[in-house]
C-alpha positions in Angstrom: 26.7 42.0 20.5 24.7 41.6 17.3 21.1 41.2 16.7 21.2 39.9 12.8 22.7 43.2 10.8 21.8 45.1 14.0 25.0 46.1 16.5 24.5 46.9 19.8 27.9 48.2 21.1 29.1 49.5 24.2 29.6 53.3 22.5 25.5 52.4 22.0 24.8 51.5 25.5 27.0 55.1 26.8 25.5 57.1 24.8 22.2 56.0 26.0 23.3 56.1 29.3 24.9 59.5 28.9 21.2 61.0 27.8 19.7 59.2 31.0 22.0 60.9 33.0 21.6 64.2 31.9 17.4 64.0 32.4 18.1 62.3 35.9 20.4 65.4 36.7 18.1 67.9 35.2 15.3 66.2 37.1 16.6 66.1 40.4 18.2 69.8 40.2 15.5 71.1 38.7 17.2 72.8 35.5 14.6 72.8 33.1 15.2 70.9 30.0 18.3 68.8 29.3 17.7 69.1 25.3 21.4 70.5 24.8 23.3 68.6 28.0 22.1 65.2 25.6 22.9 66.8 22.6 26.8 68.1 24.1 26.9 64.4 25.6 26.3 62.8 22.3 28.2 64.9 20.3 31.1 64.1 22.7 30.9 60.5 23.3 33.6 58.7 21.6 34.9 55.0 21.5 37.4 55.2 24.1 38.0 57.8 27.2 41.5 59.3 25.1 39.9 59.9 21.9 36.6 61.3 24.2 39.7 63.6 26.0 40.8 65.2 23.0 37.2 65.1 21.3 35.7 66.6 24.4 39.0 69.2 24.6 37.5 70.3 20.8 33.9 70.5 21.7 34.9 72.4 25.3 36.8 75.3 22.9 33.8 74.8 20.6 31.3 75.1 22.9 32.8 78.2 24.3 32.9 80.2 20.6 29.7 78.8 19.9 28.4 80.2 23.1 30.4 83.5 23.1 28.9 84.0 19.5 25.3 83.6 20.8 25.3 85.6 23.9 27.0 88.3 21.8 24.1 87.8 18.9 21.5 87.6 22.2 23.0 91.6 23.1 22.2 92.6 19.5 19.2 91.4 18.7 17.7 93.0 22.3 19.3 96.1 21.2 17.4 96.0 17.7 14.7 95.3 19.8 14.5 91.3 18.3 13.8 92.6 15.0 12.8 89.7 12.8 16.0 91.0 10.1 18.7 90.6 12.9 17.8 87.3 12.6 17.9 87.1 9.1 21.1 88.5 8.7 23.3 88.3 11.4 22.4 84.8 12.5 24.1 83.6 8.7 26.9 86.2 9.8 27.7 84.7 12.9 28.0 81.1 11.5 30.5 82.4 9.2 32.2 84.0 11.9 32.2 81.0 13.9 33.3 79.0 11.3 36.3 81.1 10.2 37.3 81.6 13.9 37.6 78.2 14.8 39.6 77.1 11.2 41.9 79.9 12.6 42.8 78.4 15.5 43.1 74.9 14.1 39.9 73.7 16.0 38.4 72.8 12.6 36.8 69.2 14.6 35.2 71.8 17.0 33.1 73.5 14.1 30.1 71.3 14.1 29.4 71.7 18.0 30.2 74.9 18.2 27.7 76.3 15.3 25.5 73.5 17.1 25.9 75.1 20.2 25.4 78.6 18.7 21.9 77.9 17.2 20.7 75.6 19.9 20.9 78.7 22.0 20.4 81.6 19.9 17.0 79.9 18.7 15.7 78.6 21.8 16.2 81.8 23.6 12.6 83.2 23.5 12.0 87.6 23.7 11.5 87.3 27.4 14.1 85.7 28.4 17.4 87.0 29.9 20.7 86.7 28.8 21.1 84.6 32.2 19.5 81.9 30.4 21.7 82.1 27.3 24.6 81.7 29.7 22.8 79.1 31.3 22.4 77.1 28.2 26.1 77.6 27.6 26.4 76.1 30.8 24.4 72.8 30.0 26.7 72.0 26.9 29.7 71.8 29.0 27.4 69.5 31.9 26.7 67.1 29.0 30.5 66.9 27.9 31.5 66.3 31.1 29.2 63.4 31.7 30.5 61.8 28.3 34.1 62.1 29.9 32.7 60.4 33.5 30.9 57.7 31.3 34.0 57.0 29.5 36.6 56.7 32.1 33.6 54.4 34.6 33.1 52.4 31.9 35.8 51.1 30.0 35.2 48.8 27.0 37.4 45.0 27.4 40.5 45.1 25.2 38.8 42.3 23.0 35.6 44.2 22.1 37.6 47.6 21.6 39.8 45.5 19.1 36.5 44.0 17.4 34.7 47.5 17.1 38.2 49.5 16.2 38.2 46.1 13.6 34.5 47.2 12.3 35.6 51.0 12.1 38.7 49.7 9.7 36.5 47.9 7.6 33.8 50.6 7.1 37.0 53.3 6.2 38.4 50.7 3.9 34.9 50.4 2.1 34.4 54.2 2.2 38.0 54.3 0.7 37.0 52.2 -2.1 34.3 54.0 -3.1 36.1 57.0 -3.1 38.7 55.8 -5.2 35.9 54.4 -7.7 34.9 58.3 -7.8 37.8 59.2 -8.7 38.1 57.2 -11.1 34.7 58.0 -12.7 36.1 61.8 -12.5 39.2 60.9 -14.6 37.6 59.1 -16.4 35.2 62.3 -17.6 38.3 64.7 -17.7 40.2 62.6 -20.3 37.1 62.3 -22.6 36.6 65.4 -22.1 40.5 66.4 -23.1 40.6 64.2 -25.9 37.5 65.6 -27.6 39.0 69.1 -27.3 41.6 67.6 -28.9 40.0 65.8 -31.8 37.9 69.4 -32.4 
């Protein structure tokens, strides 16, 4: 459906549904705030429930380093008694960590929500509370992926409109191809100048 240069999709309407279900569920079992289930159902949602499968298997593995990393960071900076430098330094630490973990092990799709996941927790996780509620939070990202996967197999898109939108996805790549290639060209472009003036010098 399109409202002039405005598309409203049925990835559009999930995702919004995904969010409502994750404050309804919050709501109802009385979880606090569903800040990173929405965020973990968001992040998860894809176009179809296969490509949601393997996203969500990526943000599962993510989640988990991410949320290893903070409950581990969470132990040290009680131990340094939440001194401000722990912060400064082995929060940036930790990233790296996270980031050179999961390129290890090939999960390199995962990175984004697992350092996601990692600082959502680490810096919502006040002084006087537990590590019980870092777990907890750990918890919620893995709620809000698995609502994107119920979403997505409930509601399936009709074969014409996944054609139209896998269509539109084609012809954004194509246009973000051609502007690469035009940068390339620009770059090539600046590289043999700059060789042939070395060469006329």
């Amino acid at each position: 459906m399109r409202l002039g240069r405005f598309r409203i999709g049925m990835r559009t309407m999930k995702t919004a549904l995904a969010v409502m279900l994750c404050i309804l569920l919050f709501h109802f079992i009385d979880r606090g705030q569903p800040l990173i289930a929405a965020l973990a159902a968001v992040f998860s949602l894809r176009q179809d429930l296969t490509t949601t499968v393997s996203f969500g298997k990526s943000r599962v593995l993510g989640n988990s380093i991410g949320g290893i990393a903070a409950i581990l960071y969470f132990f040290i900076k009680q131990y340094f008694h939440h001194d401000f430098l722990v912060e400064l330094i082995a929060l940036p630490i930790f990233v790296a960590l996270v980031i050179i973990i999961s390129d290890g092990i090939n999960n390199n799709s995962g990175i984004i929500s697992a350092i996601a996941t990692m600082l959502l927790i680490t810096l919502s996780v006040t002084e006087s509370q537990s590590v019980y509620f870092a777990i907890d939070r750990v918890l919620d990202t893995f709620i809000g992926t698995f609502i994107a996967l119920v979403i997505n197999f409930i509601l399936r898109p009709p074969t014409d409109e996944k054609e139209k939108e896998i269509t539109e996805d084609l012809v954004e790549l194509k246009q973000k191809e051609e502007k690469l290639h035009f940068m390339l060209a620009e770059v090539q472009n600046e590289i043999k100048k700059k060789n042939e003036e070395g060469d006329g010098r």
